[in-house]
Each structure stands twice: as C-alpha cells, then as structure tokens.
Steps between C-alpha positions, in 0.01 A plus 500: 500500500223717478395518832868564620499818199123608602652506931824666341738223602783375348478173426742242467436106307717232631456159300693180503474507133821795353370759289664651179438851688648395806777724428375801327240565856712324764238702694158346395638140424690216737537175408481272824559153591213355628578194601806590711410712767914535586553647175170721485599668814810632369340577187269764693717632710768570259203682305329639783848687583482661140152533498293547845222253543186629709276199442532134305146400354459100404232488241399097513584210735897449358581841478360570880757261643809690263308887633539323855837370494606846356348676764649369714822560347404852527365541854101601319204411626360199370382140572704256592703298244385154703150637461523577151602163442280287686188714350635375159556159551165318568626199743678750705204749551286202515689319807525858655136604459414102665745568778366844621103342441408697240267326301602318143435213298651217647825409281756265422796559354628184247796421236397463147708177490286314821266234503204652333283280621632540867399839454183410396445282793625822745217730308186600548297555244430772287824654561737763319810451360721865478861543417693618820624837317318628142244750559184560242343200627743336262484124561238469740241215436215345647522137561201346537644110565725290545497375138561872351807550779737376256468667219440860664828468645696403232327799318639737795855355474491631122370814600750573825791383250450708241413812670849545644411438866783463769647144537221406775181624310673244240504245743193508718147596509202594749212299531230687687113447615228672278351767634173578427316832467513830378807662450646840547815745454614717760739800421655674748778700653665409819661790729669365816355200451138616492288420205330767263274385260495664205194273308353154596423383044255239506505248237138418405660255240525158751821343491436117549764351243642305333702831440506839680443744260482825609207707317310800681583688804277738639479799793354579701430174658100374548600320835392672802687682694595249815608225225751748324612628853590120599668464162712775531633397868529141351732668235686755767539163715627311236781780385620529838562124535691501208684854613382746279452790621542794222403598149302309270275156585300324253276148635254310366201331725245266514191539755253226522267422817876424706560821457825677274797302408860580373571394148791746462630784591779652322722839574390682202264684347218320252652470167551588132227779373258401826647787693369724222155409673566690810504862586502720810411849597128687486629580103610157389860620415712320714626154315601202744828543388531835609390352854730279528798673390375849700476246820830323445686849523251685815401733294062620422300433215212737419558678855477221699760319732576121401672423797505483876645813693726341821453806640131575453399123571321255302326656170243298266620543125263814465509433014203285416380353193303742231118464555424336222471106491714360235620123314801371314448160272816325420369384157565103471680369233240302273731230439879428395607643149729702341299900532439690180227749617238621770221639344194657626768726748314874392153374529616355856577850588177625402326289756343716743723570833790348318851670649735357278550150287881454508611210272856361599557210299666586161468347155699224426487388844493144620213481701475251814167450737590369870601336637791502275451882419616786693350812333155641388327628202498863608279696791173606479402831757214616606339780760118600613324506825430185564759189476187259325522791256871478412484128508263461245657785255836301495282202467352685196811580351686213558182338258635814216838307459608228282870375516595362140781253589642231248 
C-alpha cells in the first residue's frame, strides 16, 4: 500500500476473506471468491465496470492464480491462469519442469494412505518428503531411511490437514531425491518472457535437514560470474516451461559439481518482510514493491523504463540494485511456546550496519518451529559494502535477542 501511495496509484485490496469496510470504500476493498474462478470473473468485471482496473497484482502463490484468472476476466496483461497454477502446485511444476528437461530432484508423487513400506522399497535414500501445496518450507523433511519413512509421513499428513490445504494436498504427498549442495534464491522480473534478475541471496547457512529453515540471505552473490549467468538461464528456462512469462518470479536452487538444479520456482515475489531487503536506483529509494507494481502498469520508476518498447525493440530492464551489499535473517523460532517477550531488540539495533530489527510475532502468541510452524520471530536487516559484512552484523544481532516464551 505504500508503494502504490509513494507511485501515486490507486490501489485496490481484493480478499476472499469480507471486510467490515467493504462497504464504506467499495473502491479500495473487494471481497473475491477464490476458489471459483466462474464466480471471481464476474466479481471483477462487475467492479471493473464501476471502477477501471489498469493492472491486478498477486502478492503470494494463491493469490497469483485469483490476479490471473481476473486478468483475464479483464483483457490485462498478465500470466497465464494455467501457469499460475502449475507454479503453485509442486507435482504439476515438477512433471512439467521433468518433461521440458529442466533439471530437478527426481520425485514421486504418493497417497498418505499407501503401503509405506512399498514406498520405502520405491526410494532412494536420503530423500525429502514436501507437501504438494504449503509454502515456507512447511512440512518438508529429510528422511534419512527406511525405518524413519513412517513416521515423517504421518507427521506431514498432520501438518497438510491442519493447514487448510485443497482436498489433494490432504490426500497425497511428494517424495523427492536429496539434493546436495549449496543453495540459492533468485529474484527476478520476467518481461516477454525474458528473465531480469533483480538479486541472486546466498544462504551461507547450509540447509541439509531434517528441516528447512530458512535463516540468512545475502547479495550480492560470492559465485562468479559464469555460475550466476547459468543459474539465471536455468531459472528463465525453467519459467518458460511452466509459461510464465510476466511480472514477478521467485526460485530457489541448488548447485553442486552437476551443476544448478530446480527446487522451486514460484510466480511471486520472495516473501513477508524479505522484500524490505532489496532496493533499486543509484539512491536506494526505490522499494521492490514499487517495482513490481510500477512494472505491472508500464509505467518508470526513478526515470527508468521497466518494460520492453515493441516499437523500439528489445530493452534490458535499465533499474538495478543500490550499490551497497545487503542481508535479511528470518530469525528462527527457538522452540514451541506460548511468546511473552523479545528482549535484547534496541541493543540489536545498535549493532553496527544494522538497517532495521523488525519483530513480528506478538505477545501472547502461540509459537510453532517447522515443520509444523509457518511464521518467524521477526526480520533482522542489514547494509555495508561487503555481503560477509552484513552477514555477520545480523549474525551479531540475532546473538542480542532472547525470546521469553512459556
């Protein structure tokens, strides 16, 4: 909402959950129906002919199918709604990214109420088990053997039932090879199908299980330059096979001495406070979310043109990244408990080349590690000239706060 005030947009929030305002600013709130794309169709049209719609912005992997479908309602520019949905649902993007030979874990794709032990006997081993839909790296375990196979799984059936997943992720769940090496986040922008990076984060914490915590990312990457170059056309490669082609593309790979693999990529951008982490122009000033929005309606942030002129031929996006390197840690929840405080949260912003320490969870909130859990502590920012730099400040003051739970 900022972003769209700071561009001088007007900005409308549609939700599938009604709003007590809803009424009052029939302007600035819709309630939609997600999960019918019939019904959600009339619902825009019948407010786009009230209310003119220029551009329809999905801000995580449910909401980009609904932005989709309603684009399409509307005749905008936008990725396709079958895209949208086979980026969010894992077996789908998996068997897509196989077919076209782009390169990802091999996979299977089970029932929670097989033969276990079948299963077992079809796996090799270490493996990953993953919910097909819930994002966060919610549910996803390392399985080291057959014995453990059992148990893990009945621990992601609790998780993919209580998390409100549709009837399939209920139902089934992806078994997959473990990948190892380092891993890495690519953000980008796609225009006509051509892939922008906006950062390459590494993540200098390795994650090797049992659970896939996020922790640190960092930018500008230490790889050299040919290894981010064949990233980012695995990444381009991989969001064409799928069909994306426009607006926002977040993946996550692995590289080891094969070379990069696919672990996901989804038609968004990275989420919760992480896009706080990134900012463009020679000043700093430009938010991601002012990107994204400015290139979802053709217009120019800070002077410069976020999209390809047909007329003028192919155009690189010409916005890049401040020049400062710069981290985000997604502080880990220490264990499960009921939150009372976070201490230690003004001395963490005394640390030297400390941005911001944002603290999210409240007091008097249940508190739930993964893979159960689906939220973090808070976010700790930081910015200097080097990325080593950044990651040890938020390593620093990450070691400033204690979480009091009970």
């Amino acid at each position: 909402m900022d972003a769209a005030r700071r561009l001088g947009i007007d900005l409308t929030v549609a939700s599938d959950h009604r709003s007590t305002f809803e009424a009052a600013q029939p302007a600035n709130l819709l309630y939609i129906d997600c999960d019918t794309p019939a019904r959600l169709t009339g619902q825009v049209r019948r407010f786009a002919a009230a209310h003119p719609v220029a551009a329809v912005f999905g801000v995580d992997d449910g909401t980009a199918v609904a932005a989709a479908v309603a684009a399409e309602a509307l005749g905008l520019p936008h990725n396709p709604a079958l895209a949208c949905d086979i980026a969010r649902n894992k077996p789908r993007q998996r068997a897509t990214l196989a077919r076209a030979g782009v390169p990802v874990p091999a996979f299977g794709l089970h029932r929670f109420d097989a033969d276990i032990d079948a299963v077992a006997r079809a796996t090799r081993f270490p493996c990953v088990i993953k919910p097909t839909h819930l994002a966060m790296s919610r549910g996803v375990m390392r399985v080291d053997d057959p014995a453990d196979l059992a148990k893990a799984v009945k621990r992601l059936r609790a998780i993919a039932t209580s998390a409100g997943t549709p009837p399939e992720g209920r139902e089934t769940f992806l078994v997959e090879e473990y990948v190892a090496g380092d891993e890495f986040a690519v953000e980008g922008l796609l225009d006509g199908g051509t892939l922008r990076v906006l950062a390459l984060f590494d993540k200098p914490d390795p994650l090797v299980g049992p659970f896939y915590e996020e922790t640190i990312y960092s930018t500008p990457s230490a790889l050299a330059a040919a290894e981010q170059a064949t990233i980012a056309s695995l990444v381009e490669r991989a969001a064409r096979a799928i069909g994306l082609t426009r607006g926002p593309v977040h993946a996550e790979v692995r590289l080891n001495e094969r070379g990069p693999w696919i672990i996901e990529v989804a038609a968004r951008p990275i989420g919760g406070r992480c896009g706080s982490v990134l900012r463009f122009g020679e000043q700093g000033m430009v938010s991601l979310e002012q990107l994204l929005l400015a290139h979802a309606l053709g217009l120019t942030v800070d002077g410069q043109p976020l999209t390809a002129d047909a007329a003028a031929g192919r155009r690189p996006l010409t916005i890049h990244r401040e020049p400062l390197a710069a981290a985000v840690m997604m502080v880990p929840m220490p264990r499960a408990g009921r939150l009372i405080e976070v201490r230690g949260v003004d001395e963490a912003r005394r640390v030297p080349w400390i941005d911001d320490v944002v603290i999210t969870a409240h007091p008097g909130q249940q508190l739930e590690p993964l893979p159960e859990g689906n939220t973090y502590l808070g976010f700790i920012f930081a910015r200097a000239t080097t990325a080593p730099t950044c990651v040890a400040a938020v390593r620093a003051a990450h070691a400033k706060l204690r979480a009091e739970l009970e």
